[in-house]
C-alpha positions in Angstrom: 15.6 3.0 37.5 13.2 0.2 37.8 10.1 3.1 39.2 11.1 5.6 36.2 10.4 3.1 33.5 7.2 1.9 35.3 6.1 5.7 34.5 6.9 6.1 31.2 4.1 4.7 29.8 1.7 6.5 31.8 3.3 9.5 31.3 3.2 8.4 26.6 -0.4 7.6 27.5 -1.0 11.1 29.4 0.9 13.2 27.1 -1.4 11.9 23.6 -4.2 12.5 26.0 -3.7 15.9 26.8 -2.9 16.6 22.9 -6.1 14.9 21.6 -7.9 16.7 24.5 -6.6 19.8 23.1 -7.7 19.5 19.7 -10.7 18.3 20.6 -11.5 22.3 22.3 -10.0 23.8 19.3 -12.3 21.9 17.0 -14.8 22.9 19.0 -13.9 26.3 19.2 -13.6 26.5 15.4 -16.9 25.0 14.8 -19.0 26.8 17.2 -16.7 30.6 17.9 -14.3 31.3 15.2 -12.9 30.6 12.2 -9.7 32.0 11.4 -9.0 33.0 7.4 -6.9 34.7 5.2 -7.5 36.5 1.8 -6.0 35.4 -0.9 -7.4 37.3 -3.9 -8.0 41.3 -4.1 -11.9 41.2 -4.7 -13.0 43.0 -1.9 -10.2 45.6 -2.3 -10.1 48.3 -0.9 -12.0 46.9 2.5 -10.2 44.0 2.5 -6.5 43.6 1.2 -4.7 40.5 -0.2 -2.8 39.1 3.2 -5.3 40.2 5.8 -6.0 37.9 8.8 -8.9 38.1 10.5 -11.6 35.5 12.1 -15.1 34.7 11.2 -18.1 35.5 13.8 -19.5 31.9 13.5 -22.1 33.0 16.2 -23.2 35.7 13.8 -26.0 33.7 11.7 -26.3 30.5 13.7 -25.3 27.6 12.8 -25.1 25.1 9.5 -23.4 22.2 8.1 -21.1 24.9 6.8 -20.1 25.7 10.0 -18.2 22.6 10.5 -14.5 23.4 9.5 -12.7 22.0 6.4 -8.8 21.0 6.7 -6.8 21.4 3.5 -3.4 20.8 3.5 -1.8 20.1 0.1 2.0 19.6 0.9 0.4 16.5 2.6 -2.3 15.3 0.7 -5.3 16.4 3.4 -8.6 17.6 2.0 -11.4 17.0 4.4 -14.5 19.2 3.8 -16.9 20.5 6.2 -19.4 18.4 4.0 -17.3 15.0 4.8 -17.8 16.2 8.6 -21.1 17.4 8.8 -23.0 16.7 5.6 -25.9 14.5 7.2 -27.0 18.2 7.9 -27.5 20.0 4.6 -30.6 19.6 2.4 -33.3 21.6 4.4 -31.2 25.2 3.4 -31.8 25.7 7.8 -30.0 27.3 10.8 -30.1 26.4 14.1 -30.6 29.5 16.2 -30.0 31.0 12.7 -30.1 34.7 12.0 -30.4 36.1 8.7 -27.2 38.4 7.6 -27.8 42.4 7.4 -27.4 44.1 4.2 -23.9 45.4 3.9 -22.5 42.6 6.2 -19.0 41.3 4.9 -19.7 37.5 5.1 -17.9 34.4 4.8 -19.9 31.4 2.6 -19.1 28.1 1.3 -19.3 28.1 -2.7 -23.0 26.4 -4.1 -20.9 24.3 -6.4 -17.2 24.2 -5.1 -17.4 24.4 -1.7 -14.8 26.7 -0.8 -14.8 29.4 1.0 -15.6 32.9 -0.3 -15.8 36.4 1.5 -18.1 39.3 -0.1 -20.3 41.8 0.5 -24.4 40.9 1.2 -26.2 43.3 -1.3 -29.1 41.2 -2.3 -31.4 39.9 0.1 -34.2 37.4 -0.5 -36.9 38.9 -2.5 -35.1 41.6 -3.9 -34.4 42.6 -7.5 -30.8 43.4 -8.1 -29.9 44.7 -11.7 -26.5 46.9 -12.5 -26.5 50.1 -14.6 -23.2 51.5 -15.9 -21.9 50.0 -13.2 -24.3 51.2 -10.8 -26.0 49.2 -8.4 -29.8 48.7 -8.4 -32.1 47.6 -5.6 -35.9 47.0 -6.5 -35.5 49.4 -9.3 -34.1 52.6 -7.0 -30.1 53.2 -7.7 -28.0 53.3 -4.9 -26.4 56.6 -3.7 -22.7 57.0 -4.8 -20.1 59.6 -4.0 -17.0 60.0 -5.8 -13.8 59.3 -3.0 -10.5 60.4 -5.1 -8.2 57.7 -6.3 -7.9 54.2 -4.8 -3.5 53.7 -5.1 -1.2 50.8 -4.4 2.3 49.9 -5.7 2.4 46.8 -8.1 4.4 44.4 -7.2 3.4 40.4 -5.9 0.8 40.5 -3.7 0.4 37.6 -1.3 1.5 33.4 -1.7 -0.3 33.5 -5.1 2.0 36.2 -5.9 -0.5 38.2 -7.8 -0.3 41.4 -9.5 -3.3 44.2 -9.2 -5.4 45.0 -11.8 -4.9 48.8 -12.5 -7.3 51.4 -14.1 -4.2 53.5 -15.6 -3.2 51.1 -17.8 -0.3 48.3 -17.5 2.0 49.9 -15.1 5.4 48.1 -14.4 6.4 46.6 -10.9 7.3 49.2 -9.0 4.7 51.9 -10.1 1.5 52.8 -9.2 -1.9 51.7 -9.7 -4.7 53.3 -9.8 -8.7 52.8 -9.5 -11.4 55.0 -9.2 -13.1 55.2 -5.8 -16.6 56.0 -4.7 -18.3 55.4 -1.5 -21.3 53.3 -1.8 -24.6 53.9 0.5 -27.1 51.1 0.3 -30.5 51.3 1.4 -30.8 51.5 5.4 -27.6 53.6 5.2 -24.9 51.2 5.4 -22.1 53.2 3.3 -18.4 51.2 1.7 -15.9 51.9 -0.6 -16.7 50.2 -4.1 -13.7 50.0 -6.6 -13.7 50.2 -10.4 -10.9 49.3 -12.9 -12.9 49.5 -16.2 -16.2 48.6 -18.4 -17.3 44.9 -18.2 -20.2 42.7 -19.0 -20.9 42.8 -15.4 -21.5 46.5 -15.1 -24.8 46.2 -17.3 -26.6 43.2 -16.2 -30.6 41.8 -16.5 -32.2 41.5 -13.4 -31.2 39.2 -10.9 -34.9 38.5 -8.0 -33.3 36.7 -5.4 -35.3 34.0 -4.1 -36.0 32.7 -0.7 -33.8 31.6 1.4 -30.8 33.0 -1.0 -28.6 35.6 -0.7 -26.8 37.9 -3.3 -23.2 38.8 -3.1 -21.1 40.8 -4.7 -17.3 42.0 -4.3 -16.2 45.6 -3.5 -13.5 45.5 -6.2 -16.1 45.3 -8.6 -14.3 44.3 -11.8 -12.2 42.1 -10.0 -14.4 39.5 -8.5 -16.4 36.2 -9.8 -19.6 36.6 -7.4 -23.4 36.6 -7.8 -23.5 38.5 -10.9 -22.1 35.7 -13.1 -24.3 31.8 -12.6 -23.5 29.3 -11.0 -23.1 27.5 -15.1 -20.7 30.1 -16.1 -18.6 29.4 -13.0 -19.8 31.9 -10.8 -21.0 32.2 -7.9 -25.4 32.6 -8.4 -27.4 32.9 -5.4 -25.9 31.3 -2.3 -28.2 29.5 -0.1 -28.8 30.5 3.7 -27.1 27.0 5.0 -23.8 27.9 2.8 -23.1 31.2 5.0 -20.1 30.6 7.3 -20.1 33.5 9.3 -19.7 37.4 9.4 -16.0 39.3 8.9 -16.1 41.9 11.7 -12.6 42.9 11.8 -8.7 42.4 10.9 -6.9 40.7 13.4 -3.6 41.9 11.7 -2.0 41.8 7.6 0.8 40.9 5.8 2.3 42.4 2.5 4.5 39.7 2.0 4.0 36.0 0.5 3.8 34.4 4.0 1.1 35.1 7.2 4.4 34.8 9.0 7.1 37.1 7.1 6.2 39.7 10.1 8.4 42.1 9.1 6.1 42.9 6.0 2.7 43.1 8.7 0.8 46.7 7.5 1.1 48.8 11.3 -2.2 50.4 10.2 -4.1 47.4 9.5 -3.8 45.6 13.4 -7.4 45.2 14.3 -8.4 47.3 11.7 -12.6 47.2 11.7 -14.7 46.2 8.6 -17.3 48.4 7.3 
């Protein structure tokens, strides 16, 4: 009896060793690898859906302050930001080892102002004159080429833990029915082509002309009149031009999706979204 208790606090002391040792390689991991994340809102519908899981190619663009992770857990009071963490880094809008994004890439970037995390679409990149037509996209004064795609559908009901419902071109349609958008496939110059979404006119279909500077990036959601992105500034609660040292990392593909309000109701995973890849 007297040799067991001799061990147990070597054993304590091994255990909370092992355990710190271990999230010591997953913050590592996180920082450098992946980062795993889950979308919440339906602005880059119909690539991404509301509920899709999927991990962010840190690698991608090099390295920033941005690539340190933030833990937010509300039920418990736990907000640390990447900035808290890794801060003493930002201010030269730098990369180490960095790579600048392609046009087209889906990207993951810490909001200028916020500083949470936003996926979109890069459409702008530095130097470039972006302006919007009738809800037609312009690059340096030359549309880009769309091709109508049918009907974009979905039933309305509550879509994720925000339990939100879609935004629908047909009108207000009840839970249960369907909604519609109109769909077009998008080709942007270098002949990166995506589905684009529309729901109806806004202020953002007929813009001035944005000339991204250097070092910035333009971005812009596929469900076009449902997404708060570079279009709208930075003082109208927008999103603006994101700086080079706010990109997180490059969405490649869908690790797997749920339809229900938790990551973990598996019974409501979409079959035909496992490791679905992102164009």
């Amino acid at each position: 009896m007297a040799a067991t208790e001799k061990k147990k606090p070597g054993f304590i002391v091994e255990t909370v060793k092992t355990v710190v040792y271990a999230l010591l390689i997953a913050g590592v991991f996180r920082t450098v690898f992946l980062q795993p994340f889950w979308i919440p809102s339906g602005s880059m519908k119909e690539t991404l859906l509301i509920g899709d899981f999927l991990f962010v190619n840190k690698m991608a663009y090099g390295w920033s302050y941005a690539s340190c992770p933030s833990v937010r857990i509300p039920a418990v009071g736990l907000d640390i930001d990447a900035e808290n963490l890794c801060g003493f880094l930002r201010g030269n809008n730098s990369r180490i080892w960095g790579e600048e994004p392609e046009r087209g890439d889906v990207a993951v970037f810490r909001h200028p102002v916020t500083g949470r995390d936003f996926i979109k679409r890069v459409i702008g990149l530095p130097g470039d004159r972006i302006q919007f037509k009738g809800g037609v996209l312009f690059i340096n004064e030359v549309p880009v080429e769309l091709e109508d795609a049918g009907i974009f559908e979905e039933v309305v009901e509550l879509q994720g833990p925000g339990r939100v419902r879609p935004r629908c071109a047909n009108g207000v349609v009840g839970m249960g029915g369907i909604c519609e958008k109109p769909r077009q496939i998008e080709t942007l110059p270098g002949g990166r082509a995506h589905v684009v979404l529309n729901i109806e006119n806004r202020s953002t279909d007929n813009t001035g002309v944005y000339t991204v500077p250097a070092g910035h990036f333009f971005f812009v959601g596929d469900n076009r009149d449902n997404s708060s992105d570079s279009r709208i500034p930075q003082s109208a609660g927008g999103v603006g031009f994101v700086p080079y040292e706010d990109l997180v990392g490059r969405a490649d593909r869908v690790l797997f999706s749920s339809a229900g309000a938790s990551l973990f109701a598996f019974w409501s995973w979409r079959g035909d979204r496992l490791f679905h890849r992102i164009e």
